[in-house]
Every structure is written in C-alpha cells, then in structure tokens.
PDB file of N, CA, C and O in Angstrom, chain B, residues numbered from 101:
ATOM      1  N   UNK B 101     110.197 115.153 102.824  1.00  0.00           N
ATOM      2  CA  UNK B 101     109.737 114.554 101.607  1.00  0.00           C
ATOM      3  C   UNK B 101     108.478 113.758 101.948  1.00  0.00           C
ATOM      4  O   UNK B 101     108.380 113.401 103.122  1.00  0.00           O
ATOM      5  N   UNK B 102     107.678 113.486 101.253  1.00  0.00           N
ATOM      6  CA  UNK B 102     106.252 113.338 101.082  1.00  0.00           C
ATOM      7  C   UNK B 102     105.869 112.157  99.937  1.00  0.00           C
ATOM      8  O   UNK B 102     105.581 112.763  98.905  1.00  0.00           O
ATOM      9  N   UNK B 103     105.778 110.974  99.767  1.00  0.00           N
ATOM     10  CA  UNK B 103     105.180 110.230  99.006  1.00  0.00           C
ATOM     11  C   UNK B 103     104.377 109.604  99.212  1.00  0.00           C
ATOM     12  O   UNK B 103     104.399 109.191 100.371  1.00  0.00           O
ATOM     13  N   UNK B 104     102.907 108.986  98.151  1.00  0.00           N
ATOM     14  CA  UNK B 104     102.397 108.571  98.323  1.00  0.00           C
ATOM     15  C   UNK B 104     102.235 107.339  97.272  1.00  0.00           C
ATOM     16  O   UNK B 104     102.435 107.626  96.091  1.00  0.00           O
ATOM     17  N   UNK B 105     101.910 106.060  97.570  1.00  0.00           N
ATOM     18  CA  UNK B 105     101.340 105.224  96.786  1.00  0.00           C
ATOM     19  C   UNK B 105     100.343 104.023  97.323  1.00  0.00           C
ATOM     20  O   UNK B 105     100.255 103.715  98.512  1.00  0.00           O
ATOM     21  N   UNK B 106      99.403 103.223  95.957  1.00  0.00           N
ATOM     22  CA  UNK B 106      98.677 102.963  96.141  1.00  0.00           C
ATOM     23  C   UNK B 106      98.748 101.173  95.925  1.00  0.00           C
ATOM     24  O   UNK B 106      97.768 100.431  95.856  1.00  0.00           O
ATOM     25  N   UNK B 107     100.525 100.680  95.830  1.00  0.00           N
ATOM     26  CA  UNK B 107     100.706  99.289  95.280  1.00  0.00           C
ATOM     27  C   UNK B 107     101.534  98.985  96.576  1.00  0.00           C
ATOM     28  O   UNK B 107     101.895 100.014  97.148  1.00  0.00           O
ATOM     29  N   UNK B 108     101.905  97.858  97.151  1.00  0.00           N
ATOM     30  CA  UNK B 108     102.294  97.712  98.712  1.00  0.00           C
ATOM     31  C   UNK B 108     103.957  97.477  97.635  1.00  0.00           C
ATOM     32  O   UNK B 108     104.943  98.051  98.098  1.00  0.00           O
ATOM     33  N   UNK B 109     104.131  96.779  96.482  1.00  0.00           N
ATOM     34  CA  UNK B 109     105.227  96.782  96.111  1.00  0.00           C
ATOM     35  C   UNK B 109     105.956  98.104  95.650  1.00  0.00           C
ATOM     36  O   UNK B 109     107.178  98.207  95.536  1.00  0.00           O
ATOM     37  N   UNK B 110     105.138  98.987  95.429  1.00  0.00           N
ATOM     38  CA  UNK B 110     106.369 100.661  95.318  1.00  0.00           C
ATOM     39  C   UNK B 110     106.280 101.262  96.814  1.00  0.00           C
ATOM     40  O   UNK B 110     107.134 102.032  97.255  1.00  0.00           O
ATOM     41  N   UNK B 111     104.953 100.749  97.680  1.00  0.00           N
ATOM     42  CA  UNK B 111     105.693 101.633  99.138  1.00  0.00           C
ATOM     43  C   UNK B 111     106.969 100.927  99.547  1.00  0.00           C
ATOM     44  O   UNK B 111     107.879 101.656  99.939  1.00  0.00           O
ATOM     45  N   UNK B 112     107.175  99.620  99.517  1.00  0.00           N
ATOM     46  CA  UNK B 112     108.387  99.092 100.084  1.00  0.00           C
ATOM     47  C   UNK B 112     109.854  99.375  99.096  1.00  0.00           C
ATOM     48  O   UNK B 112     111.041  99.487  99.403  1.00  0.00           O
ATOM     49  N   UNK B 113     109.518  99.397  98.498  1.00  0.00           N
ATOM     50  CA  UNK B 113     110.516  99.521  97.450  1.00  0.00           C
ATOM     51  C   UNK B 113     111.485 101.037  97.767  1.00  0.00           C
ATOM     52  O   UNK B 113     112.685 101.310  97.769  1.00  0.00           O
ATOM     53  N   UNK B 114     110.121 101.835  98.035  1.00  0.00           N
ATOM     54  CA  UNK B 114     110.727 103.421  98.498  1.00  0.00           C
ATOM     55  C   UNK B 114     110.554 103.517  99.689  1.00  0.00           C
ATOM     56  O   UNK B 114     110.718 104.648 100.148  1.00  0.00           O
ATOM     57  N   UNK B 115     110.263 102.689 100.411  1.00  0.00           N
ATOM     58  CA  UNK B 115     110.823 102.973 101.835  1.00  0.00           C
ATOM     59  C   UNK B 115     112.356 102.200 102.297  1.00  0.00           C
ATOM     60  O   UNK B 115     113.157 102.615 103.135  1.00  0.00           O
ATOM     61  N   UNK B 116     112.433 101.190 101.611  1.00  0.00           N
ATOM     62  CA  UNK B 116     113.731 100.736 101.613  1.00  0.00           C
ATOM     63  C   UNK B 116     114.630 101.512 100.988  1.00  0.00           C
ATOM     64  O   UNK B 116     115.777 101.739 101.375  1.00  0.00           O
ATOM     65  N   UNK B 117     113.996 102.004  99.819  1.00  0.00           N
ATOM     66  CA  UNK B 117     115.557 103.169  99.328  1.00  0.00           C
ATOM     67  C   UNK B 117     115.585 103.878  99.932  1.00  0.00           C
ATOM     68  O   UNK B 117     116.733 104.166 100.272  1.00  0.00           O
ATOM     69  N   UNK B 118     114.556 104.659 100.510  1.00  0.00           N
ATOM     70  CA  UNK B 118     115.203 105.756 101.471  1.00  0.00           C
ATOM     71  C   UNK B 118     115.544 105.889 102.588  1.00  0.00           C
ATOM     72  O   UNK B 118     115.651 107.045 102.998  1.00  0.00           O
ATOM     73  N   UNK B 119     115.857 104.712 103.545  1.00  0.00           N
ATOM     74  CA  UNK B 119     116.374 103.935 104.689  1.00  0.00           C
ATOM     75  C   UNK B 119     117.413 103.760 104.657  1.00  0.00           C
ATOM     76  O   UNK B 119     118.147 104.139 105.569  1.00  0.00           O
ATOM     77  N   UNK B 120     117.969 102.955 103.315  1.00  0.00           N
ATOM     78  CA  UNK B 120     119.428 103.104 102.759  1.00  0.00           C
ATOM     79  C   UNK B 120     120.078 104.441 102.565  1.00  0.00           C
ATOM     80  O   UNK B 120     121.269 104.725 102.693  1.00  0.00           O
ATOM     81  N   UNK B 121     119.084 105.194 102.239  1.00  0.00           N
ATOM     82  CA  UNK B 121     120.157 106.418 101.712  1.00  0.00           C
ATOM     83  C   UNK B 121     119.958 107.855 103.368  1.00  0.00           C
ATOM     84  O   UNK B 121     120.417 108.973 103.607  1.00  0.00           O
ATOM     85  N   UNK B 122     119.481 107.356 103.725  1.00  0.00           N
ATOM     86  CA  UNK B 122     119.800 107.990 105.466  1.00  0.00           C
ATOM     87  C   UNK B 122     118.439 108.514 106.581  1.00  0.00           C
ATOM     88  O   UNK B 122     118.352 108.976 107.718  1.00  0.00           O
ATOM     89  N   UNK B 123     117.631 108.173 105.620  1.00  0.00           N
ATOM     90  CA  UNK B 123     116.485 109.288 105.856  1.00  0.00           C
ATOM     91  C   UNK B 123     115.542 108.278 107.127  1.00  0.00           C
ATOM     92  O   UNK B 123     115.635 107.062 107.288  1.00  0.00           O
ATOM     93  N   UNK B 124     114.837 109.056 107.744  1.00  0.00           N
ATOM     94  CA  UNK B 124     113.542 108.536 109.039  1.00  0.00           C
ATOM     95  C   UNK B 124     112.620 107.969 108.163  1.00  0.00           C
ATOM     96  O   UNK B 124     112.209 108.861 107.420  1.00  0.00           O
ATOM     97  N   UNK B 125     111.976 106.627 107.842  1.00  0.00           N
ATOM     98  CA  UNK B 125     110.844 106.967 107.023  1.00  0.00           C
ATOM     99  C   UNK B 125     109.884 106.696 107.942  1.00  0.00           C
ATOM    100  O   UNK B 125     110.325 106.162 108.959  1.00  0.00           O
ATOM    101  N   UNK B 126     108.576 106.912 107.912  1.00  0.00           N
ATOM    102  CA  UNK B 126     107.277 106.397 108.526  1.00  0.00           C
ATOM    103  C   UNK B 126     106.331 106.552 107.488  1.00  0.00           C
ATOM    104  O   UNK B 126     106.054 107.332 106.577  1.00  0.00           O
ATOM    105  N   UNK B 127     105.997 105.631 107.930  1.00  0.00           N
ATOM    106  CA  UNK B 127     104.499 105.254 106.472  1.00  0.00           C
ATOM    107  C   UNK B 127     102.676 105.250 107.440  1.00  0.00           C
ATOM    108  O   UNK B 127     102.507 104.593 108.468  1.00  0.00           O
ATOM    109  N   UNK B 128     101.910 105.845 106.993  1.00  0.00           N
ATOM    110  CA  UNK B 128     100.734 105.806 106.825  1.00  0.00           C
ATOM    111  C   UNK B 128      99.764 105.148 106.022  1.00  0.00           C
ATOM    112  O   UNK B 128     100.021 104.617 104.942  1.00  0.00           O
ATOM    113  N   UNK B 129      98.273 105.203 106.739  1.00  0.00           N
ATOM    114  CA  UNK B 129      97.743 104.597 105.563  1.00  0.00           C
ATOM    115  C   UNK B 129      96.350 105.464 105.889  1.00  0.00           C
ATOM    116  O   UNK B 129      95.943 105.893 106.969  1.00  0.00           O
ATOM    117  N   UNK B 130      95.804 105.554 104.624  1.00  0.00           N
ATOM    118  CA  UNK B 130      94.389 106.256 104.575  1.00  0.00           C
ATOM    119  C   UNK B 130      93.131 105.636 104.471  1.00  0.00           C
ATOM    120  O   UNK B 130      92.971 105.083 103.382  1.00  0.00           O
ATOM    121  N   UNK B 131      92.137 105.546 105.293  1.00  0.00           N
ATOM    122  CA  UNK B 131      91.382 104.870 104.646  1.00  0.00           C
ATOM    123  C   UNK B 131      89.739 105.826 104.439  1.00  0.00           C
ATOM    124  O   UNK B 131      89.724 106.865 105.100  1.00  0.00           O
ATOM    125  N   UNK B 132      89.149 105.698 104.062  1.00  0.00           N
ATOM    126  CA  UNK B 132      88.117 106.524 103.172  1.00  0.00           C
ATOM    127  C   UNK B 132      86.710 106.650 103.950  1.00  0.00           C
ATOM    128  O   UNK B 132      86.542 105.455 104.194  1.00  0.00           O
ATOM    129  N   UNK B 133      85.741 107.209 104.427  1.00  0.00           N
ATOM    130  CA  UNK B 133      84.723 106.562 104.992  1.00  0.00           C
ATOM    131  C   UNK B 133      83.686 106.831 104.498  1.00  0.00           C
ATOM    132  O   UNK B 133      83.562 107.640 103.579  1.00  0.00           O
ATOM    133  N   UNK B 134      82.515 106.024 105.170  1.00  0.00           N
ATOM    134  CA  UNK B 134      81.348 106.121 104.540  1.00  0.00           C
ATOM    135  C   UNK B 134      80.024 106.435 105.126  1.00  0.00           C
ATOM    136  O   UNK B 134      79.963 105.846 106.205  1.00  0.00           O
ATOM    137  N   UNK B 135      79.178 106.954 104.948  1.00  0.00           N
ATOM    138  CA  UNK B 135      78.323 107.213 106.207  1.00  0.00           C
ATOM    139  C   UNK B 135      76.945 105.732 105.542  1.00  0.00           C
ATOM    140  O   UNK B 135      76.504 105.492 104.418  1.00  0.00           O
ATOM    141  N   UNK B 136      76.740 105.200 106.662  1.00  0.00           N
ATOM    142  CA  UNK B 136      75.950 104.383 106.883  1.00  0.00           C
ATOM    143  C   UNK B 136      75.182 104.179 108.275  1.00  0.00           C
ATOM    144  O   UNK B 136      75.706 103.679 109.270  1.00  0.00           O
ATOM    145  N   UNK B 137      73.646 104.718 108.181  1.00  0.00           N
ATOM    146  CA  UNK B 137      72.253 105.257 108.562  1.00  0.00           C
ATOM    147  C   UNK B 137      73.434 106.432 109.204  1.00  0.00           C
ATOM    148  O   UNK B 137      74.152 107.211 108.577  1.00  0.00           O
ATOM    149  N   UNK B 138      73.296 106.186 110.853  1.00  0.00           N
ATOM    150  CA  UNK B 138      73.742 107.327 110.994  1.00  0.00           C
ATOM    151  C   UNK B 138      75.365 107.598 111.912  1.00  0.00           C
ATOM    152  O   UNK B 138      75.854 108.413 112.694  1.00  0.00           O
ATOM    153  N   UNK B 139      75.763 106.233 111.149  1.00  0.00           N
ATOM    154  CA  UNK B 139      77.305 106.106 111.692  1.00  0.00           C
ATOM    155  C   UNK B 139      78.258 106.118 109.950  1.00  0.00           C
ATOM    156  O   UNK B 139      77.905 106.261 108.779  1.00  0.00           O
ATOM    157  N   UNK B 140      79.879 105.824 110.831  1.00  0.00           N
ATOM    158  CA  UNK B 140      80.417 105.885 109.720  1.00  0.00           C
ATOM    159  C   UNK B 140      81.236 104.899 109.130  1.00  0.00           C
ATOM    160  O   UNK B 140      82.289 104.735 109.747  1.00  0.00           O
ATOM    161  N   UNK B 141      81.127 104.380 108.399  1.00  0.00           N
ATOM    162  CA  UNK B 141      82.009 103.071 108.525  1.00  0.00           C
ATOM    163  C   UNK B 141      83.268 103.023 107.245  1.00  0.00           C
ATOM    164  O   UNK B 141      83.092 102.988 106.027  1.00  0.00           O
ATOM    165  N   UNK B 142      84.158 103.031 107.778  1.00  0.00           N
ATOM    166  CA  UNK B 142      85.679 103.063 107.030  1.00  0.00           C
ATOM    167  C   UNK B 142      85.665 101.846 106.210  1.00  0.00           C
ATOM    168  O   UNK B 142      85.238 100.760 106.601  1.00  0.00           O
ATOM    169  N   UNK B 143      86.289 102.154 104.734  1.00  0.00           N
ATOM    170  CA  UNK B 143      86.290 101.242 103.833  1.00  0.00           C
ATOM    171  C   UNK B 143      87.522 100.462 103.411  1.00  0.00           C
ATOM    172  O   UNK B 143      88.540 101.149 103.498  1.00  0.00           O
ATOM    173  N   UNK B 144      87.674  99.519 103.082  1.00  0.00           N
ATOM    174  CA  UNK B 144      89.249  98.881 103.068  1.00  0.00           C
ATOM    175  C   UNK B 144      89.541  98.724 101.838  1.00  0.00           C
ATOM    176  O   UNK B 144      90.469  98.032 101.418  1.00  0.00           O
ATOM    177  N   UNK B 145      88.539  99.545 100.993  1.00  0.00           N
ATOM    178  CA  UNK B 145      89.037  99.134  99.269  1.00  0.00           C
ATOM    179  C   UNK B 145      89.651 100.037  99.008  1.00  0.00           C
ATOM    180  O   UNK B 145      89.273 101.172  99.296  1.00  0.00           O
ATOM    181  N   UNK B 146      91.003  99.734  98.260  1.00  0.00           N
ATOM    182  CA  UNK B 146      91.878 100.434  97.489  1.00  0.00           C
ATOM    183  C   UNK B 146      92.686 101.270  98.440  1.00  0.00           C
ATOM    184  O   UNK B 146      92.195 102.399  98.420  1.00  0.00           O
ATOM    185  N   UNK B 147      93.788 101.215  99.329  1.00  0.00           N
ATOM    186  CA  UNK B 147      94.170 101.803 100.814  1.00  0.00           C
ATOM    187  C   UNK B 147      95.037 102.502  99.979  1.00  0.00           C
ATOM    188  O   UNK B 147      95.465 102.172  98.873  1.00  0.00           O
ATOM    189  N   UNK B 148      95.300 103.758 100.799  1.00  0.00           N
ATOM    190  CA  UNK B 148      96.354 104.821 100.197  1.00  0.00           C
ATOM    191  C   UNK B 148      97.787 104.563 101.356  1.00  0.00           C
ATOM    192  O   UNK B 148      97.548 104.340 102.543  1.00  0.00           O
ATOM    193  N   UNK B 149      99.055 104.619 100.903  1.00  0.00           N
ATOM    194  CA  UNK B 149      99.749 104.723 101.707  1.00  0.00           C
ATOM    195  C   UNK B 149     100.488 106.085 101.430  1.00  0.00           C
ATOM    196  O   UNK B 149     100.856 106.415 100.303  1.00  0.00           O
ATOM    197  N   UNK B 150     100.686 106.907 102.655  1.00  0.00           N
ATOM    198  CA  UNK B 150     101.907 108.025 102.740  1.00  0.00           C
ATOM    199  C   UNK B 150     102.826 107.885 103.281  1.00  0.00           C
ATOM    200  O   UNK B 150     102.794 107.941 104.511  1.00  0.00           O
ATOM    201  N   UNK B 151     104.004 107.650 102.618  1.00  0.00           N
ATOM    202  CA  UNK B 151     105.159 107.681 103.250  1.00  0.00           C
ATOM    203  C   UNK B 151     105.883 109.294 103.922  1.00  0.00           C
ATOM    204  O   UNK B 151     106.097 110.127 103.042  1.00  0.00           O
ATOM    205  N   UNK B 152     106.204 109.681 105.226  1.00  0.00           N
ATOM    206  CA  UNK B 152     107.143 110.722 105.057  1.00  0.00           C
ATOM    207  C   UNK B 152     108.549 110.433 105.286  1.00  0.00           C
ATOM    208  O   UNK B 152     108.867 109.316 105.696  1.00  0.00           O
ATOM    209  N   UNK B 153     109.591 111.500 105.019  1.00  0.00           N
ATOM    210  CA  UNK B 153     110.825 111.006 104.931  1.00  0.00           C
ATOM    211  C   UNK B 153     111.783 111.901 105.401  1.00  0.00           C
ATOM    212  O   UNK B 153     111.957 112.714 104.493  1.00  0.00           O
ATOM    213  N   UNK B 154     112.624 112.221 106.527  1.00  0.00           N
ATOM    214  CA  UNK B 154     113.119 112.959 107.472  1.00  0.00           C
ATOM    215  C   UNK B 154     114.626 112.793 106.794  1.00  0.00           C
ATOM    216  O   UNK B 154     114.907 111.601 106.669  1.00  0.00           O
ATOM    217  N   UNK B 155     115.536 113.580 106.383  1.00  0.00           N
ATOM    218  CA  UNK B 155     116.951 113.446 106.415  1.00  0.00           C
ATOM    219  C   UNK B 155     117.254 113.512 108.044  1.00  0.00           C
ATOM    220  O   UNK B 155     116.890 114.402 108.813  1.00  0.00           O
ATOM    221  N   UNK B 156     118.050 112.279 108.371  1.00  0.00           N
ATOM    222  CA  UNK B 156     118.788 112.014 109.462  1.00  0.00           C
ATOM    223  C   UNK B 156     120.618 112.672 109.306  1.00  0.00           C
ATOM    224  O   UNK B 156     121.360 112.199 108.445  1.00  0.00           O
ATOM    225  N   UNK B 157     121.069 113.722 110.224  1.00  0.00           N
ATOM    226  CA  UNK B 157     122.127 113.953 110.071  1.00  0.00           C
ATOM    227  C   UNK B 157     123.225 112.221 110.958  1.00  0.00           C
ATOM    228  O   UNK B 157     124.456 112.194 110.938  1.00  0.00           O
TER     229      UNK B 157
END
C-alpha cells in the first residue's frame, strides 16, 4: 500500500492506524528542486510525504 500526503496531521494519523492494524510503515518525504545558475537547490515549500505500508504476518 502506497499513500501520500501533504498535512503532517493525516501522515501521522495514517501511519499510526496502520501500525495498529499490523502493517511495516515507512514514510518518505519529497522535496522538489530548482536549478539555480548552474547548481540545484532543493526547496522546502510545501513537502510531500509517502508513506509505504507492508502487511506483517
């Protein structure tokens, strides 16, 4: 399973439910970049988080 969100209160919210209900979670975060002269510089506005979610037997 695969989710993503963009509010820190629904990633926790669904990473705690699905901790409870058995699953691996690990969370990510995305961040966006930008090219400036001739480097690149990563932006911190608006961060994406991906959660994935493993059923644990």
């Amino acid at each position: 399973m695969v989710l993503n969100f963009i509010t820190i209160d629904n990633l926790h919210k669904a990473m705690k439910t699905l901790k409870t209900m058995g699953y691996l979670v690990e969370c990510m975060q995305v961040a966006v970049s930008k090219t400036v002269g001739s480097s690149y510089m990563l932006k911190a506005q608006n961060p994406i988080f991906i959660v994935t979610a493993t059923k644990v037997n």
